[in-house]
TIRO-2110 file (N, C-alpha, C; in Angstrom, 1 decimal):
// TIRO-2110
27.7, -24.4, 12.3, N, 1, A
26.4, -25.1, 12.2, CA, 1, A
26.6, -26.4, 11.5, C, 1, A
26.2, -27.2, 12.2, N, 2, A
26.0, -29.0, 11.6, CA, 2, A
25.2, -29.2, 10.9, C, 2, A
25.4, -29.8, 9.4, N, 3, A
24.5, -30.0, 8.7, CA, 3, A
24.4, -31.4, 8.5, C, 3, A
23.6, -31.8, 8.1, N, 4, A
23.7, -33.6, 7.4, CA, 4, A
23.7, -33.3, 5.7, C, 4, A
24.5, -34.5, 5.2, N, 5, A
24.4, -34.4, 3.3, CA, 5, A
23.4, -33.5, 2.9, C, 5, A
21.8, -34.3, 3.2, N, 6, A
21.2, -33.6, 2.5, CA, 6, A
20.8, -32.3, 2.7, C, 6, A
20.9, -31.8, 4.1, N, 7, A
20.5, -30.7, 4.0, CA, 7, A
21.6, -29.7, 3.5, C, 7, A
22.8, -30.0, 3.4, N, 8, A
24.0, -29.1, 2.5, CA, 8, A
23.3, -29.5, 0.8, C, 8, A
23.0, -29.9, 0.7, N, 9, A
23.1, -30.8, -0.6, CA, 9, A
21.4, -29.4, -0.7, C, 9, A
20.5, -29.3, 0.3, N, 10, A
19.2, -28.3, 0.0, CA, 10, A
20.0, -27.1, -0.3, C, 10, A
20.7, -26.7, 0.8, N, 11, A
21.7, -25.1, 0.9, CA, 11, A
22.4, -24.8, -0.7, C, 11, A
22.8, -26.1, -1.2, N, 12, A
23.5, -25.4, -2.6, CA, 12, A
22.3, -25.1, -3.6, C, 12, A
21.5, -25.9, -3.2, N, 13, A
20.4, -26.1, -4.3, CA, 13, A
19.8, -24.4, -4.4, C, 13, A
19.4, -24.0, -3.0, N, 14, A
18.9, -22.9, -2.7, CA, 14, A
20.0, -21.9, -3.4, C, 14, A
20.9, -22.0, -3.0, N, 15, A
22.1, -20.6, -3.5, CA, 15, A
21.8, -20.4, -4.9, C, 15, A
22.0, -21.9, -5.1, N, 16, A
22.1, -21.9, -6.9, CA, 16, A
20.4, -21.0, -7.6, C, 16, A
19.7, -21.5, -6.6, N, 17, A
18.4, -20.8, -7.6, CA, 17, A
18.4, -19.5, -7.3, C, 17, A
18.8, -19.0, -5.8, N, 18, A
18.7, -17.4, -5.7, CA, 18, A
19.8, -16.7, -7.0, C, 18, A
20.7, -17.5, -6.6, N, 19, A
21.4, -17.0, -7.8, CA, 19, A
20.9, -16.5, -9.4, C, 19, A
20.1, -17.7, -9.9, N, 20, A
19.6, -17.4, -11.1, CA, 20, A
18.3, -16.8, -10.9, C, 20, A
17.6, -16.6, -10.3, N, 21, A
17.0, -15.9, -9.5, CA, 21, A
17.0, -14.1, -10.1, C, 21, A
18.4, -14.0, -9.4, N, 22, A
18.8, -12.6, -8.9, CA, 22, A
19.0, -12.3, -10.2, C, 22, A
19.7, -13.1, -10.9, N, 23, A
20.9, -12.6, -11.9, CA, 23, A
19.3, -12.3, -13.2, C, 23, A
18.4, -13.3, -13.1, N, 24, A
17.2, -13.0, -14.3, CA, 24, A
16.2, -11.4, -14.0, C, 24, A
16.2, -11.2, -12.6, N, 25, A
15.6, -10.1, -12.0, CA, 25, A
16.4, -9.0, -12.6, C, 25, A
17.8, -8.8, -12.3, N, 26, A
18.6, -7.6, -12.4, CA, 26, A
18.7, -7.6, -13.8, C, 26, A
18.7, -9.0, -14.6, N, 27, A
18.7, -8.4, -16.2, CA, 27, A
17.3, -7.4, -16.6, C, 27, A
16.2, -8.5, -16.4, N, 28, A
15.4, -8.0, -16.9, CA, 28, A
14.5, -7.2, -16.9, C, 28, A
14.5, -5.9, -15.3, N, 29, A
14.2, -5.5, -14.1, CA, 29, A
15.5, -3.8, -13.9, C, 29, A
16.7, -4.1, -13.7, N, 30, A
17.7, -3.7, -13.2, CA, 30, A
17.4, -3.0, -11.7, C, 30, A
17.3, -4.5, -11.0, N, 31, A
16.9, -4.2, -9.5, CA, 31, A
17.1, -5.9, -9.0, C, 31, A
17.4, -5.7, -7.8, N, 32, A
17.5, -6.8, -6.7, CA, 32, A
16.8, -6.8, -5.8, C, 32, A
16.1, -7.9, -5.7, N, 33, A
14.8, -8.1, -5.0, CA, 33, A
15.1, -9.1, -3.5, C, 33, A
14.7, -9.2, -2.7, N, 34, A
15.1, -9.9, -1.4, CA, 34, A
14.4, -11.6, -2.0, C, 34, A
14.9, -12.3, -1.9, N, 35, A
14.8, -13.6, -2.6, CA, 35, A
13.3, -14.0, -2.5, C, 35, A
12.6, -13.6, -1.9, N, 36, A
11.4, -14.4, -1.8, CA, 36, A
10.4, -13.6, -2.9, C, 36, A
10.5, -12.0, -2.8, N, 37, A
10.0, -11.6, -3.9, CA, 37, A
10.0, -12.5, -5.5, C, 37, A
11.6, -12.7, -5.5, N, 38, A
11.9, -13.7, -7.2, CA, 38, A
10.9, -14.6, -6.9, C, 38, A
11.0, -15.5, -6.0, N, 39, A
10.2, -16.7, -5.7, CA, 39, A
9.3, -17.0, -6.4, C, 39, A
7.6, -16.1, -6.2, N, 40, A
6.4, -15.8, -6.4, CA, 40, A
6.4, -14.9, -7.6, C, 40, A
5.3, -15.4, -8.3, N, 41, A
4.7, -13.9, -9.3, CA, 41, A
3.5, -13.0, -8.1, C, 41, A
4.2, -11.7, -8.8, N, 42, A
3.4, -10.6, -7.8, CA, 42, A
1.7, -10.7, -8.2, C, 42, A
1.0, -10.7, -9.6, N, 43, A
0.2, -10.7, -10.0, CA, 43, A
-0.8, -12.2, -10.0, C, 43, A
0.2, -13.4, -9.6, N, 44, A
-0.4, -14.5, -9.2, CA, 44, A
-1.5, -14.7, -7.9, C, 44, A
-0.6, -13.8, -6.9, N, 45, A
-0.9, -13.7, -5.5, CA, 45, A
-1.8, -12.5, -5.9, C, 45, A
-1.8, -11.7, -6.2, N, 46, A
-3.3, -10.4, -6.2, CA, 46, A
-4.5, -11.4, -7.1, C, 46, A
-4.0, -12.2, -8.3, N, 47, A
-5.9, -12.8, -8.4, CA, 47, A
-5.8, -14.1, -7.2, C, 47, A
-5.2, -14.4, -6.6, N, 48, A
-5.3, -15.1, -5.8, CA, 48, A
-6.2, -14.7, -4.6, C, 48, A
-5.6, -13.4, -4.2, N, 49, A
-6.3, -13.0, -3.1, CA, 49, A
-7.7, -12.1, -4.0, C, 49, A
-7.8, -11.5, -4.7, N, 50, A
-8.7, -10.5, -5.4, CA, 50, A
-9.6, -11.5, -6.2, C, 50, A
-9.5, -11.8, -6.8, N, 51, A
-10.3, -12.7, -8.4, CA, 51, A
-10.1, -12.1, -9.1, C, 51, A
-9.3, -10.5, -9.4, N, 52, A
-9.4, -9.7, -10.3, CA, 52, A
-8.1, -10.0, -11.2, C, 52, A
-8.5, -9.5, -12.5, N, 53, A
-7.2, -9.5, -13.5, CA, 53, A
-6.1, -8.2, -13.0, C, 53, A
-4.7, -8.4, -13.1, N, 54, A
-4.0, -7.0, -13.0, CA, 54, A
-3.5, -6.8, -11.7, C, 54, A
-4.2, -7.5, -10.9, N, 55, A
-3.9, -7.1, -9.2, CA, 55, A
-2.6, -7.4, -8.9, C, 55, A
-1.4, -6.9, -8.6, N, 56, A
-0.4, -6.8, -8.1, CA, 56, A
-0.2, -6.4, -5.9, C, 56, A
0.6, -8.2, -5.4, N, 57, A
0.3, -7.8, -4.3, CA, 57, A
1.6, -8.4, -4.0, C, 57, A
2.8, -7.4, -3.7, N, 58, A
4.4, -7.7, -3.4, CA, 58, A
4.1, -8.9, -2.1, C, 58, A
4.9, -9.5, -2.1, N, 59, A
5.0, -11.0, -1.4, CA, 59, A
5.4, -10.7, 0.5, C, 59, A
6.2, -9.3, 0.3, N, 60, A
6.2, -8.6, 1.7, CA, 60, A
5.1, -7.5, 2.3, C, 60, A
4.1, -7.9, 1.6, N, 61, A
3.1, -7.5, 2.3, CA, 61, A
2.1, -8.2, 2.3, C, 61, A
1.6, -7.6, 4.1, N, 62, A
0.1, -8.5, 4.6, CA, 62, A
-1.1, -8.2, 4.7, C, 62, A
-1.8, -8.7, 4.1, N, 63, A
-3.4, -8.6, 4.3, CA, 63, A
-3.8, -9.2, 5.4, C, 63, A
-5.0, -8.9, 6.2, N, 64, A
-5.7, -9.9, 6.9, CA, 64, A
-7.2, -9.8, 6.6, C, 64, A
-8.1, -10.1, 7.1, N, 65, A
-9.7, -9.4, 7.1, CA, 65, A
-9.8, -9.6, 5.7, C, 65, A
-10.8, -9.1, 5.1, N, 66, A
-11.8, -9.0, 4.2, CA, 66, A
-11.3, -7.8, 3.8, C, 66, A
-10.5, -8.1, 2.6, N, 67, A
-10.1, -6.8, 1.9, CA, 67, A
-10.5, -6.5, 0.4, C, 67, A
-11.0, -6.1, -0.1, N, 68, A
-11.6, -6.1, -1.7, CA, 68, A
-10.9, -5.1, -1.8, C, 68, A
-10.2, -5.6, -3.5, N, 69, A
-9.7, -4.9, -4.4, CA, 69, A
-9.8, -4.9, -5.5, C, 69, A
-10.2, -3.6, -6.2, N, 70, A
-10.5, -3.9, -7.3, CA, 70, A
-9.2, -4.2, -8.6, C, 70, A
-9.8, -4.1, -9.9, N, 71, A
-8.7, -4.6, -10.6, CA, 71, A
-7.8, -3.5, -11.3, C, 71, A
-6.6, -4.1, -11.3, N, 72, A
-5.4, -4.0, -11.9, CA, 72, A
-5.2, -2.2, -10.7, C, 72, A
-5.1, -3.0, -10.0, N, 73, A
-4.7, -2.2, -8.7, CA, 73, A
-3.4, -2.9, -8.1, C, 73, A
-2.5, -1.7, -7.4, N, 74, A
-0.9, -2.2, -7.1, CA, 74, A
-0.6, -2.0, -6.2, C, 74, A
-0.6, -3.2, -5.4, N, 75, A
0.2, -2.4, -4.0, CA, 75, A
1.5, -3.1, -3.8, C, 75, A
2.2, -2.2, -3.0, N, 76, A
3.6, -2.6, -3.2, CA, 76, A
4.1, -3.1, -2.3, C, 76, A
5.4, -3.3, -2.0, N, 77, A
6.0, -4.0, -0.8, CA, 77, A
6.0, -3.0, 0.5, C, 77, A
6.2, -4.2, 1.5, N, 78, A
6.1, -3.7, 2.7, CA, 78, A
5.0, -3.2, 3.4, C, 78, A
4.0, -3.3, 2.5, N, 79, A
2.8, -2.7, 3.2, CA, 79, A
2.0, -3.7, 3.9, C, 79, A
0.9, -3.0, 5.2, N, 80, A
0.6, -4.2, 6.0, CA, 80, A
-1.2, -3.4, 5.5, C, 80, A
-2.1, -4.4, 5.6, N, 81, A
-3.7, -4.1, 5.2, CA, 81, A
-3.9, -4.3, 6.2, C, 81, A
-5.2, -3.8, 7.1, N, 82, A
-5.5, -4.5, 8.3, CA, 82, A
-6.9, -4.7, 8.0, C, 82, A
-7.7, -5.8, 7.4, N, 83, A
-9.0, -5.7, 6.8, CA, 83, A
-10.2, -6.0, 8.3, C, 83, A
-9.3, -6.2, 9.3, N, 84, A
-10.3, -7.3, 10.6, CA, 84, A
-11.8, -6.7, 10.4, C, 84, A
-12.3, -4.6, 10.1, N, 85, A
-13.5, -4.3, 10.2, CA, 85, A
-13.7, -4.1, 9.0, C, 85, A
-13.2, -4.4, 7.5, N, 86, A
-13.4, -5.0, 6.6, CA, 86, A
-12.7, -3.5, 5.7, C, 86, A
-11.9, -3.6, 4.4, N, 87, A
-11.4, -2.7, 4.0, CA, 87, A
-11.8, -2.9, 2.2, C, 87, A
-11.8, -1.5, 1.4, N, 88, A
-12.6, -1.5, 0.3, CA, 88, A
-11.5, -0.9, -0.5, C, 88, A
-10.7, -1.3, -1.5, N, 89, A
-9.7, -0.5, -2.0, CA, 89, A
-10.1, -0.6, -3.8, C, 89, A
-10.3, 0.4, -4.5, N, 90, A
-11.1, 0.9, -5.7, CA, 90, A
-10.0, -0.3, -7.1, C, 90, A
-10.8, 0.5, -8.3, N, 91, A
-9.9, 0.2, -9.3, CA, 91, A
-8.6, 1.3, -9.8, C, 91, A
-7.8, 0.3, -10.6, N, 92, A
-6.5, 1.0, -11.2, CA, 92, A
-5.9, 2.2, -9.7, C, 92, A
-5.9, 1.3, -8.7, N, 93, A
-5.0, 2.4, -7.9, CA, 93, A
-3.9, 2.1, -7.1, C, 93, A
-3.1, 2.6, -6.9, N, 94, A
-1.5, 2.5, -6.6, CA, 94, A
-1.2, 2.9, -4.7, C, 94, A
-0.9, 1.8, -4.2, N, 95, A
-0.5, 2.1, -3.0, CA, 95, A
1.2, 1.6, -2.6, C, 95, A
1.6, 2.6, -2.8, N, 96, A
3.0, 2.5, -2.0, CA, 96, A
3.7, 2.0, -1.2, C, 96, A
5.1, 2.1, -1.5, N, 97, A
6.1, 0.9, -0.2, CA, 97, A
5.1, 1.0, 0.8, C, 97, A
5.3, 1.0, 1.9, N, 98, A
5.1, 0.9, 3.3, CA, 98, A
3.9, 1.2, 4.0, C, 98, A
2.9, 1.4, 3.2, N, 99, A
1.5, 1.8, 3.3, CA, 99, A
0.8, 1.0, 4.3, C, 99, A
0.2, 1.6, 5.6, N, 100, A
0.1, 1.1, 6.9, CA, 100, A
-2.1, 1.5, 6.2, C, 100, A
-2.9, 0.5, 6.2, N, 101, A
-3.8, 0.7, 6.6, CA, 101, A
-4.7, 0.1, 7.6, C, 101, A
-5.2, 0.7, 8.1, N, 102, A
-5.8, 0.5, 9.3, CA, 102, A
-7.4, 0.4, 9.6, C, 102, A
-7.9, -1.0, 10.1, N, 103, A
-9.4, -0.7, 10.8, CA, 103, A
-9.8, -1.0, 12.0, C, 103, A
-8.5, -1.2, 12.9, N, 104, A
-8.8, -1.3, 14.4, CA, 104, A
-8.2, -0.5, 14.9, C, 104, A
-7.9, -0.4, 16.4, N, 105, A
-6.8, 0.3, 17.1, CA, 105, A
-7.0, -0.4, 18.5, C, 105, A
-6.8, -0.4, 19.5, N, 106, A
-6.6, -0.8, 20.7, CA, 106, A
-5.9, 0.0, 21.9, C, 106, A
-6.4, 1.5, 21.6, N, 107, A
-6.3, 2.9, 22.6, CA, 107, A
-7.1, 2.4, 23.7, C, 107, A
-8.8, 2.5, 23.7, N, 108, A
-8.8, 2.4, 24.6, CA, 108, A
-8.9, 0.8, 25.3, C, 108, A
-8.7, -0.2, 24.8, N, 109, A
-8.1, -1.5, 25.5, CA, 109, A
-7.0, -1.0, 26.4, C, 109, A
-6.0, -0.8, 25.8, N, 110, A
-4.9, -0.7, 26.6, CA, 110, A
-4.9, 0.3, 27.9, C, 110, A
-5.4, 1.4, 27.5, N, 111, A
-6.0, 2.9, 28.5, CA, 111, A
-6.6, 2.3, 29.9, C, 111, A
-8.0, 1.1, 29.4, N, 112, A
-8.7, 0.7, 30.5, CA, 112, A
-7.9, -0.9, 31.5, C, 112, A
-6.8, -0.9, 30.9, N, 113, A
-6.1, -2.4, 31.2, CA, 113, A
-7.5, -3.4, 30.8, C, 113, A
-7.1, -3.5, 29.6, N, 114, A
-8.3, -4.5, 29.3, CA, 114, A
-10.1, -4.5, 29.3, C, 114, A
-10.4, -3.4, 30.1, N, 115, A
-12.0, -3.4, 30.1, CA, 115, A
-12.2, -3.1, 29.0, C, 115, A
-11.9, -2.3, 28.0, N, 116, A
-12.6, -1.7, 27.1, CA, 116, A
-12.5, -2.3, 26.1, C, 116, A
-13.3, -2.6, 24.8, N, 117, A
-12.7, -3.2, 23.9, CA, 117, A
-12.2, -2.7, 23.0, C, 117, A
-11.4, -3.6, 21.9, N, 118, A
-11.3, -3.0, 20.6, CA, 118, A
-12.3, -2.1, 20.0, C, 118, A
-11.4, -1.2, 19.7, N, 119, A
-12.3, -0.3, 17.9, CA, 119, A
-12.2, -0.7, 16.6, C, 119, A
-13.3, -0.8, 16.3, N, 120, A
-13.3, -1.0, 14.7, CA, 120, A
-14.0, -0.2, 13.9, C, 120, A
-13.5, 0.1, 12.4, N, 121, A
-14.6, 0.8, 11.3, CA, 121, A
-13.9, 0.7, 10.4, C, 121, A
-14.4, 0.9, 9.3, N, 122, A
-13.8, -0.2, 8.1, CA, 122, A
-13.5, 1.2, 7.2, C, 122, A
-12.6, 1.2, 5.8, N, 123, A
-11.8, 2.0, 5.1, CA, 123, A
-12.4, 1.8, 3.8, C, 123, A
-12.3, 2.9, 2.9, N, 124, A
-13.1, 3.0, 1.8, CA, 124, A
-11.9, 3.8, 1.2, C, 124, A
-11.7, 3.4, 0.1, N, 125, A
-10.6, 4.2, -1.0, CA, 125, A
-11.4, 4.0, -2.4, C, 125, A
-11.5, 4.7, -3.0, N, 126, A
-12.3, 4.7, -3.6, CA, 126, A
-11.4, 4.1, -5.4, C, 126, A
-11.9, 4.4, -6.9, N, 127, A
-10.9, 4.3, -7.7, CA, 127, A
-10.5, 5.2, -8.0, C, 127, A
-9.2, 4.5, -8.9, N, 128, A
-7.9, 5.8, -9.6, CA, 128, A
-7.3, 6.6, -8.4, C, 128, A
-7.0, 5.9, -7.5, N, 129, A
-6.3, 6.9, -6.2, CA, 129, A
-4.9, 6.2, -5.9, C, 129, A
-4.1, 7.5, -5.9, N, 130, A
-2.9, 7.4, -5.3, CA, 130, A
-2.5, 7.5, -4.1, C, 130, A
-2.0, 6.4, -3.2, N, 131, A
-1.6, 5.9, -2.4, CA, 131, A
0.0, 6.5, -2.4, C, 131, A
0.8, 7.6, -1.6, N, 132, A
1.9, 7.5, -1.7, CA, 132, A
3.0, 7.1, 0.0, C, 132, A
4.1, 6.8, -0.7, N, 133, A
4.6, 5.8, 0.2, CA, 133, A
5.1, 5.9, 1.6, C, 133, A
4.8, 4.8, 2.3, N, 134, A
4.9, 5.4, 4.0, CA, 134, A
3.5, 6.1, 4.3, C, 134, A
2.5, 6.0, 3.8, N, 135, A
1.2, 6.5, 4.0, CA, 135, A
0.2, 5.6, 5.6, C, 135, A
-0.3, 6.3, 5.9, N, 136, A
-0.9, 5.9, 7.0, CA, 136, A
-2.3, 5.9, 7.1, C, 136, A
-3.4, 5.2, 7.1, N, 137, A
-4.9, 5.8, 6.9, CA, 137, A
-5.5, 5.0, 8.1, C, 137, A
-6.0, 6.0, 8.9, N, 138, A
-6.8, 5.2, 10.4, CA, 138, A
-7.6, 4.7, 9.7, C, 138, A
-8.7, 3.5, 10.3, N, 139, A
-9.7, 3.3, 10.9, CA, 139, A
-10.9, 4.6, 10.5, C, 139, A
-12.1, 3.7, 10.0, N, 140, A
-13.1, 4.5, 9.6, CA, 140, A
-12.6, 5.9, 8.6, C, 140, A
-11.8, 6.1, 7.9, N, 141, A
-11.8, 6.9, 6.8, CA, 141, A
-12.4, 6.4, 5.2, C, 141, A
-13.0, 7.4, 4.4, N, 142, A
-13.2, 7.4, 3.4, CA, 142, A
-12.4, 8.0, 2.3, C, 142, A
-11.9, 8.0, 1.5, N, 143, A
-10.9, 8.4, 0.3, CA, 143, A
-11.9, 8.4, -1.3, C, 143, A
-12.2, 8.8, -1.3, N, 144, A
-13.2, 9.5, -2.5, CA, 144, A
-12.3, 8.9, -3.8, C, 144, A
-12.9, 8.9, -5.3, N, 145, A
-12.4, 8.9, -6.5, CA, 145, A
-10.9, 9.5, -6.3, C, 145, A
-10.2, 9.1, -7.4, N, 146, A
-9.1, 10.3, -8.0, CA, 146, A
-8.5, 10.9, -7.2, C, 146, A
-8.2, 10.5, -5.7, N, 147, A
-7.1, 10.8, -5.0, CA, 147, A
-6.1, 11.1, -4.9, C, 147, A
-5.1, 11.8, -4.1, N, 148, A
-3.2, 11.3, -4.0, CA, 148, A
-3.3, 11.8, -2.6, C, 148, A
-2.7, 10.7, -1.9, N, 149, A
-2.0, 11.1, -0.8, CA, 149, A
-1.0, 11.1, -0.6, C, 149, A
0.0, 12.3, 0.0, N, 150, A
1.4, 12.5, -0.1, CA, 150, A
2.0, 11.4, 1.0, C, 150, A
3.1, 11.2, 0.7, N, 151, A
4.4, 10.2, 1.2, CA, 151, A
4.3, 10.9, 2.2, C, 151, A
4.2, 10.0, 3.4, N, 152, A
4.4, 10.1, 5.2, CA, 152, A
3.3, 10.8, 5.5, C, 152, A
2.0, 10.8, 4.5, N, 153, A
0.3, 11.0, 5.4, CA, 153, A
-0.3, 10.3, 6.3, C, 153, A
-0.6, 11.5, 7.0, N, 154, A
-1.4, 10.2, 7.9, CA, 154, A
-2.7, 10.7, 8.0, C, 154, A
-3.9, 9.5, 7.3, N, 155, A
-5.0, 10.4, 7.2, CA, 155, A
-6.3, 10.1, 8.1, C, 155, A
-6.6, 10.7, 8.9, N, 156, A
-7.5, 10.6, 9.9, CA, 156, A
-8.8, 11.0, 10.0, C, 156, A
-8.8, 11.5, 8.7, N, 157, A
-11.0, 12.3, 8.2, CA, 157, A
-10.7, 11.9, 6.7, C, 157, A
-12.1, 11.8, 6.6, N, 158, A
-12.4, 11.6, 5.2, CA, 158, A
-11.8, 13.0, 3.8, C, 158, A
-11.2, 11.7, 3.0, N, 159, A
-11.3, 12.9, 1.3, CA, 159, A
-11.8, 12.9, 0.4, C, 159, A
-12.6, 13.9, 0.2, N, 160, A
-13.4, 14.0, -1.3, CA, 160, A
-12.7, 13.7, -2.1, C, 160, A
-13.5, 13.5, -3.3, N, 161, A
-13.1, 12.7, -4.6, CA, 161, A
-12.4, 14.0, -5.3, C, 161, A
-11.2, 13.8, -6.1, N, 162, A
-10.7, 14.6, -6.1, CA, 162, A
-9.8, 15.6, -5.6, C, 162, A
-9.0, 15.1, -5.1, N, 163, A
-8.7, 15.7, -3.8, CA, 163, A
-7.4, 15.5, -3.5, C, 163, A
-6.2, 16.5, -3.0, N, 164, A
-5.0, 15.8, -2.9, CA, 164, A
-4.7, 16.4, -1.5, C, 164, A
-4.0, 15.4, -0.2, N, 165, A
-3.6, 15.5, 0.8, CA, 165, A
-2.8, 15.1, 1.3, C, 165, A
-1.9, 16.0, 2.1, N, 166, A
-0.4, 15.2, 2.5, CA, 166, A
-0.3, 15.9, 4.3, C, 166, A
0.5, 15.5, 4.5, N, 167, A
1.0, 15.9, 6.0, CA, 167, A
0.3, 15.5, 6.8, C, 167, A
0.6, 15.8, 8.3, N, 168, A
0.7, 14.8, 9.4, CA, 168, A
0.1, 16.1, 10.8, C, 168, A
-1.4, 16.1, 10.8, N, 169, A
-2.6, 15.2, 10.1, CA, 169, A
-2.5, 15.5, 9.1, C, 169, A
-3.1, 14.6, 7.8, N, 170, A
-3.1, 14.9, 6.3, CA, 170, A
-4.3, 15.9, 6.3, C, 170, A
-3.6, 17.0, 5.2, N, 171, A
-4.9, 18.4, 5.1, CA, 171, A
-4.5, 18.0, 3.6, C, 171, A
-5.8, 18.8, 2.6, N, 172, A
-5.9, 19.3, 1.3, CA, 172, A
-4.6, 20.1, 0.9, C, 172, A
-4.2, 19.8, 0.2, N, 173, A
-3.0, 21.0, -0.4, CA, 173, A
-3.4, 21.3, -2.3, C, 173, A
-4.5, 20.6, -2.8, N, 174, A
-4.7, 20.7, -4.0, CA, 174, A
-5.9, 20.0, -4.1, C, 174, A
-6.0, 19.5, -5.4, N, 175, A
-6.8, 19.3, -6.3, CA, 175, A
-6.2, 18.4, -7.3, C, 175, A
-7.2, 17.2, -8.2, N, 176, A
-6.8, 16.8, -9.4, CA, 176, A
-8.1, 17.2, -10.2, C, 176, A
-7.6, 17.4, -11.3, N, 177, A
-8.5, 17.4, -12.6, CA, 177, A
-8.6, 16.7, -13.9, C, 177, A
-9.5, 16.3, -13.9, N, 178, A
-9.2, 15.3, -15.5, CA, 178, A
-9.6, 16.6, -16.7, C, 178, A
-8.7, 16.2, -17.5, N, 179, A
-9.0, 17.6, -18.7, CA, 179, A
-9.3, 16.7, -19.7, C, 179, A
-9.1, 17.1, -21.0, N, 180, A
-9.7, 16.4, -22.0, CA, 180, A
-8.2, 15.4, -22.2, C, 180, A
-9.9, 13.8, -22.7, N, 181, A
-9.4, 12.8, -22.2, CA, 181, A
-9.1, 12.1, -21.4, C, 181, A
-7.8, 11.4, -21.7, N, 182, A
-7.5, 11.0, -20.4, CA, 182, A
-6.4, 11.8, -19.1, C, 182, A
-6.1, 13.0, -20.3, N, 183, A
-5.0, 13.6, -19.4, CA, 183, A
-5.7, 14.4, -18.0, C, 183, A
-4.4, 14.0, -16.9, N, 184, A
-4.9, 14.5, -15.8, CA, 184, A
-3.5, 15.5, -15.4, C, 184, A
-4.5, 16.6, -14.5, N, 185, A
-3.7, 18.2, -14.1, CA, 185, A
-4.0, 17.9, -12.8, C, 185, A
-2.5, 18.2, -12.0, N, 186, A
-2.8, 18.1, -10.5, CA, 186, A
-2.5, 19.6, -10.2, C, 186, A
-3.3, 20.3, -9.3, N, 187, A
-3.3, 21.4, -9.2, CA, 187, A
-2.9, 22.0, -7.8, C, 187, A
-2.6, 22.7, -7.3, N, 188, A
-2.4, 23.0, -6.3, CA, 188, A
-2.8, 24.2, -5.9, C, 188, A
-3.3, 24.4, -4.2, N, 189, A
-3.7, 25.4, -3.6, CA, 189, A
-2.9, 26.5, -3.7, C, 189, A
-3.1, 27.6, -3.7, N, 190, A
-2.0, 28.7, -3.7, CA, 190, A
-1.7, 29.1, -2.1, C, 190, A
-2.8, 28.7, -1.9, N, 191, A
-2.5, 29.1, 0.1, CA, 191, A
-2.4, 28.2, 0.4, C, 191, A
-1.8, 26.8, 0.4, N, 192, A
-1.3, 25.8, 1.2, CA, 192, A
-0.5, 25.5, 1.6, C, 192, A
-0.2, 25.7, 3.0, N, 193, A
1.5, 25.4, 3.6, CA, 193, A
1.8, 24.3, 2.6, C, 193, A
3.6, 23.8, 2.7, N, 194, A
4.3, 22.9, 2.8, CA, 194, A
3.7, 22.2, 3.4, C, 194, A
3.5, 20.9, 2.8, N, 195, A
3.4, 19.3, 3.9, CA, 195, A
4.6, 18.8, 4.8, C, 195, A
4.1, 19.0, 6.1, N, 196, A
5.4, 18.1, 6.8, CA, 196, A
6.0, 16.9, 5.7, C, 196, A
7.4, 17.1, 5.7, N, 197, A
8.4, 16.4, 5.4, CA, 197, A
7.7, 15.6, 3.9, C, 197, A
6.9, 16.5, 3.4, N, 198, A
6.4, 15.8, 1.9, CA, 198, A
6.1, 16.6, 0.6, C, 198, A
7.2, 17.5, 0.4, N, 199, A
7.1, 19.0, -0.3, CA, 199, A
7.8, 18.1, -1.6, C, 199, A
8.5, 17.0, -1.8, N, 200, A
9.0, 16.7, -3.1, CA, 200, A
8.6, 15.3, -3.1, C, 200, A
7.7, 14.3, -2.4, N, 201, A
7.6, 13.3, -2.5, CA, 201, A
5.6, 13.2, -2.4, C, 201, A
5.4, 13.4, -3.0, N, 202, A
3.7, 13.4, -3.0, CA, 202, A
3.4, 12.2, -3.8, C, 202, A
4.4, 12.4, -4.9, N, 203, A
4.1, 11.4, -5.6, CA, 203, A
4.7, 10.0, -5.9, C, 203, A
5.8, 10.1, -5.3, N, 204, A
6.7, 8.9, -5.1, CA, 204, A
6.2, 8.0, -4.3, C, 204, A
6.9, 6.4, -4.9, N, 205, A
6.8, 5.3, -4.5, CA, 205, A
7.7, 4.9, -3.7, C, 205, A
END
């Protein structure tokens, strides 16, 4: 590849900062971030997009639409928002790597070659809910207070507040409780199958 002075003269410039970059991340972190993450503050970009204090919104993930979030709420990398029918995401709550939400689809567009239109309906998460990672939430669901949804859910009906759901479709497999204070008890169904492929990751990021 052909370069001119200056643009070799940009190339070192760039190495040199990933470099210190990387090297201030892994001290102070003990993790390596794909360079653009260092770039940006994560909490810059959430009151940017939010107005809220605390909002954390990783640099590899996209919003679009009208997305409200409340504060000191986390969503992590890789995740895509899809706000076009407008999406409502609570306070203090955690959504995971790769977290796919959704308020359109384009079934039956494609079904009728075009006659049909888009679907839309908008997504409600309520606060204090866990979002766990690789999660999936169609179009038109509600997610109540105090949540968890297990890693690789995909949730297609509404969950009461309180309420913990994993597998593919996501069903109930528990309960949370707040006990005295602030401490919280996640409880589980005694008759609840295993979640597809989410028996040790419910709660992981």
């Amino acid at each position: 590849m052909d370069l001119s002075d200056e643009e070799k003269r940009l190339l070192d410039t760039l190495r040199s900062l990933h470099g210190k970059l990387r090297d201030h991340t892994h001290a102070t972190y003990q993790r390596i971030n794909p360079f653009y993450e260092d770039l940006f503050e994560w909490k810059e970009r959430g009151k940017y997009w939010s107005g809220e204090d605390g909002v954390t919104i990783y640099n590899s993930t996209t919003l679009a639409g009208k997305v409200d979030i409340g504060a000191h709420t986390w969503i992590g990398p890789f995740c895509s928002i899809d706000g076009t029918a407008g999406i409502r995401i609570g306070r203090h709550c955690s959504i995971s790597v790769g977290t796919q939400i959704l308020t359109h689809d384009s079934v039956r567009w494609c079904l009728s070659g075009g006659v049909e239109p888009y679907d839309y309906a908008p997504v409600s998460i309520g606060d204090h809910c866990f979002i766990g990672s690789h999660a999936v939430i169609l179009k038109g669901v509600t997610i109540g207070n105090a949540c968890v949804v297990g890693a690789g859910a995909v949730v297609t009906s509404d969950v009461p507040s309180n309420t913990i759901v994993a597998g593919v479709p996501a069903r109930r497999i528990g309960r949370t409780i707040t006990r005295e204070g602030e401490r919280v008890q996640l409880v589980m169904d005694d008759n609840a199958p295993p979640p597809d492929d989410a028996r040790s990751e419910s709660t992981q990021r």
